[in-house]
N, C-alpha and C positions, 0 to 999 in steps of 0.2 A: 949686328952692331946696333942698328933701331932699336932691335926687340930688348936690348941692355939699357939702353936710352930711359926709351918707356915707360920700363919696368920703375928707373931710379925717379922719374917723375912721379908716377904712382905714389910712393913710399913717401918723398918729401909732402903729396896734399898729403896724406891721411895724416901723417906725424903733425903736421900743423893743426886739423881739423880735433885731433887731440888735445893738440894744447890748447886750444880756444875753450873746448869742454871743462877742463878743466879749471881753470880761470874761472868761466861762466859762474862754475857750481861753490866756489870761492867765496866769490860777490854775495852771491845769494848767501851763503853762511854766514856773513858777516853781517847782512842786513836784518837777519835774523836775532840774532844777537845782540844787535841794536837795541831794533822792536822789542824783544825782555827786557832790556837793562831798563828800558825807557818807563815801559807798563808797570815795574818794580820798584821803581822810582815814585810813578802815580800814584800808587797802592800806598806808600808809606810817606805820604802829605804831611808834615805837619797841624795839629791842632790849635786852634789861637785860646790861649787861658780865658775859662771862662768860669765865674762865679753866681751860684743861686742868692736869692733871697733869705737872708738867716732865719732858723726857726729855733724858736724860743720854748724852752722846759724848764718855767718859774719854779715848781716845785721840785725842780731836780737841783736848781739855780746853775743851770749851764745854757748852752744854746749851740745848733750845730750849723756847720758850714758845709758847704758840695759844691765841685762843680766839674770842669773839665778842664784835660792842659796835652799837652804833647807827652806820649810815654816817654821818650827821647831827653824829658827836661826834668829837673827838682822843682817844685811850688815851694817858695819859701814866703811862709806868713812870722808875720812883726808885729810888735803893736808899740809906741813910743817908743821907736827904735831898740827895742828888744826882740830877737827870738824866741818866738811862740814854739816853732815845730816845721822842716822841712821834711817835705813827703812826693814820694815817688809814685804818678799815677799809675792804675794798672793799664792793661794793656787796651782796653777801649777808652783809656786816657781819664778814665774818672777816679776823683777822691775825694776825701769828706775828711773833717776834724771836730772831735766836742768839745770847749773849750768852756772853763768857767764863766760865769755871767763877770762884770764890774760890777761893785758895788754901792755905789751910789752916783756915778754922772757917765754917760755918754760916752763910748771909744772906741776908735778909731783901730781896725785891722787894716795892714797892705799886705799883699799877697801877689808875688812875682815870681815869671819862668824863666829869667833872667830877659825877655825881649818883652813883654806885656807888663804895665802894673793894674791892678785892680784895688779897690779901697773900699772896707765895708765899715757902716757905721752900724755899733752895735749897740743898745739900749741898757743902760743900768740897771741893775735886781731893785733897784730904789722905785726907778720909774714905771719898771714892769708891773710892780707890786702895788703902786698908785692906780696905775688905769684895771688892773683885774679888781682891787678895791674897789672905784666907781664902776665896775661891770656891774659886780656884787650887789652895791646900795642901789645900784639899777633893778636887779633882779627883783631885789628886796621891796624896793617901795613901788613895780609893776604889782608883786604878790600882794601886798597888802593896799595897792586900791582896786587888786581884782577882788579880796576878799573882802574889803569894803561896800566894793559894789554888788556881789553875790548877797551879804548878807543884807543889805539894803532893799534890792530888791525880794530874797526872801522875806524880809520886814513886811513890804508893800503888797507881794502878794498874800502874807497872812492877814494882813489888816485889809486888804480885800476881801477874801476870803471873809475871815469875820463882818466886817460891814452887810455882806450879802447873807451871810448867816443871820445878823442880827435882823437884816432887810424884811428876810422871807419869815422869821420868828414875828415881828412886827406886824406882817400883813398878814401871817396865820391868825394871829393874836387879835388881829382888829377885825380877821372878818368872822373869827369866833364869835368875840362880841357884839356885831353888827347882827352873824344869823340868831345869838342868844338875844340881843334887843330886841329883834324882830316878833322869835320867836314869843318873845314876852307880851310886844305888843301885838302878835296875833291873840294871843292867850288873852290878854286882858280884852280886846275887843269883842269875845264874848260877854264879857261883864256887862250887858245893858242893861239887865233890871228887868227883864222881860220876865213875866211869872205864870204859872200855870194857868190863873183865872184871864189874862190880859190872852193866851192862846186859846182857850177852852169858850170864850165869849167874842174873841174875832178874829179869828183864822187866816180870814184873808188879809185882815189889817198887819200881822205879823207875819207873813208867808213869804219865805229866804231869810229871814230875818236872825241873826245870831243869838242863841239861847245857850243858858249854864245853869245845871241841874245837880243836885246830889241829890242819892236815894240808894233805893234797897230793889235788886230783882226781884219780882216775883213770879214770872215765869220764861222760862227759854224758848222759842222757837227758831227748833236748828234750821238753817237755808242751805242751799249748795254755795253760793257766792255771799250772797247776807246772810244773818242771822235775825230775828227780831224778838224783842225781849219786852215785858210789860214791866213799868217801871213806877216804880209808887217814889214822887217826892219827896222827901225827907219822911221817908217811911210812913207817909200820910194815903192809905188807903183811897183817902176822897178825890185822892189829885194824882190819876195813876194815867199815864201817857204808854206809846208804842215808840220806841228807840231801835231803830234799823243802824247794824255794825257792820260795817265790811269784814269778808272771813279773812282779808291781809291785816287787818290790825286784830284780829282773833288769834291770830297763827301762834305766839308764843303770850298768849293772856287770855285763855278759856278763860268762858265767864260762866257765872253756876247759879240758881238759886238763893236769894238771901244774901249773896255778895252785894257787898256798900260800894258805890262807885260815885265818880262825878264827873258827868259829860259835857262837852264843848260839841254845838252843831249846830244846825240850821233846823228852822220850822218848816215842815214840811204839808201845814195844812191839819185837816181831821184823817182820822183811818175807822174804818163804821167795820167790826165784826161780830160774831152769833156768839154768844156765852153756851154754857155749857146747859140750861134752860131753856134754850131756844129763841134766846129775844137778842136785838140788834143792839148792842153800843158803840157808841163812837166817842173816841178819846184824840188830842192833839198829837200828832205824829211830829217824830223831831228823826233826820238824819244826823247820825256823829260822827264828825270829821275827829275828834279823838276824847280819848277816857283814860283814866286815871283808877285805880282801886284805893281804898280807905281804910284805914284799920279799924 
């Protein structure tokens, strides 16, 4: 009789400890369920209407609109309480419209998800077409005082340029003529007057002294660096002097026999040598600083 007891105890915990389990796992399923609905819920928030900045295509004369709104709703845009266009966003809630420009003033879009209004002010093709015109004349009168300016200073730089041209033409030009004066008044500074008889009678009184001769060679003595030539004054035998040449001013003006020439140089004193006879002469020695030939 226990052992029946017992037993029927047994049967009544476990049949309990059942249903508790059961229950338990219930609860749980249903909190689960929950938890989804809930997280399904967050996922699919509504969007609040939201509108861009309009962007304008003068040359198309239209202008477009974007923005964002709940998929859930219709975007209905008006303009002067007229219907524009209701439009359903897509599913990450975005939509756009292109809609003709106004034509000459200012106006007004509203644009509503039925809980949001938004209001855009859209620009006339009148006003659009004024400010791209003053872009324009902007452009226009930058261009032409950069081209003003470019060519002005190209001006300034050729007129520099020239000035410095005329500058250096100028000071070639003057010191041309300055080394041509010079060289004239070296030239003529041989002109003293100095004559064979004024050397041939005092040597020493004229010695460095600037002398100018025409005459006839009559004879050559070649040198390695000088040459020395015997020289008859105006082809007067009586008044024949010794003319020492540097071989640099010989280099492209051989001198010959019988050539007429006319020397610029200095007195160099007497020169004493043996004639072909055997006896000594001495004639006034002239160094020449330059010569000229004669026809």
């Amino acid at each position: 009789m226990k052992k029946v007891v017992i037993g029927l105890l047994l049967s009544t915990m476990f049949l309990g400890a059942c249903t508790s389990n059961a229950k338990t796992t219930t609860e749980n399923s249903s909190t689960i369920k929950s938890s989804e609905n809930s997280t399904s819920e967050s996922t699919t928030e509504s969007i609040a209407l939201y509108v861009s900045r309009p962007a304008y295509y003068l040359e198309n004369n239209n202008f477009h609109l974007a923005g964002k709104a709940d998929p859930q709703k219709t975007v209905t845009i008006t303009t002067s309480g007229e219907l524009v266009k209701e439009i359903t966003p897509s599913e990450d809630g975005s939509f756009s419209i292109t809609v003709p420009l106004p034509e000459t003033e200012t106006q007004d879009f509203e644009l509503t998800d039925g809980t949001t209004n938004e209001k855009v002010s859209i620009k006339s093709k009148a006003e659009l077409q004024k400010a791209a015109d003053e872009v324009e004349a902007k452009r226009k009168e930058q261009e032409k005082q950069k081209a003003e300016a470019e060519k002005k200073a190209a001006e300034e730089a050729a007129a520099k340029e020239q000035a410095e041209k005329e500058a250096a033409e100028k000071k070639k030009k003057e010191a041309e003529e300055a080394a041509k004066k010079a060289a004239e008044e070296e030239k003529a500074s041989y002109d003293t007057g100095i004559t064979f008889e004024n050397l041939a009678r005092n040597p020493d009184t004229y010695l460095a002294e600037k002398v100018k001769f025409s005459g006839r060679i009559i004879q050559v003595i070649k040198g390695d660096d000088q040459s020395q030539f015997r020289f008859a004054i105006d082809d007067n035998y009586d008044q024949v002097i010794l003319i020492e040449i540097s071989e640099d001013q010989l280099s492209n003006n051989r001198l010959l026999e019988d050539d007429y020439i006319t020397i610029r140089g200095v007195s160099f004193g007497e020169y004493t040598y043996t004639s072909a006879l055997g006896g000594e002469i001495t004639v006034p020695a002239v160094v020449v600083d330059s010569f000229e030939m004669n026809n």
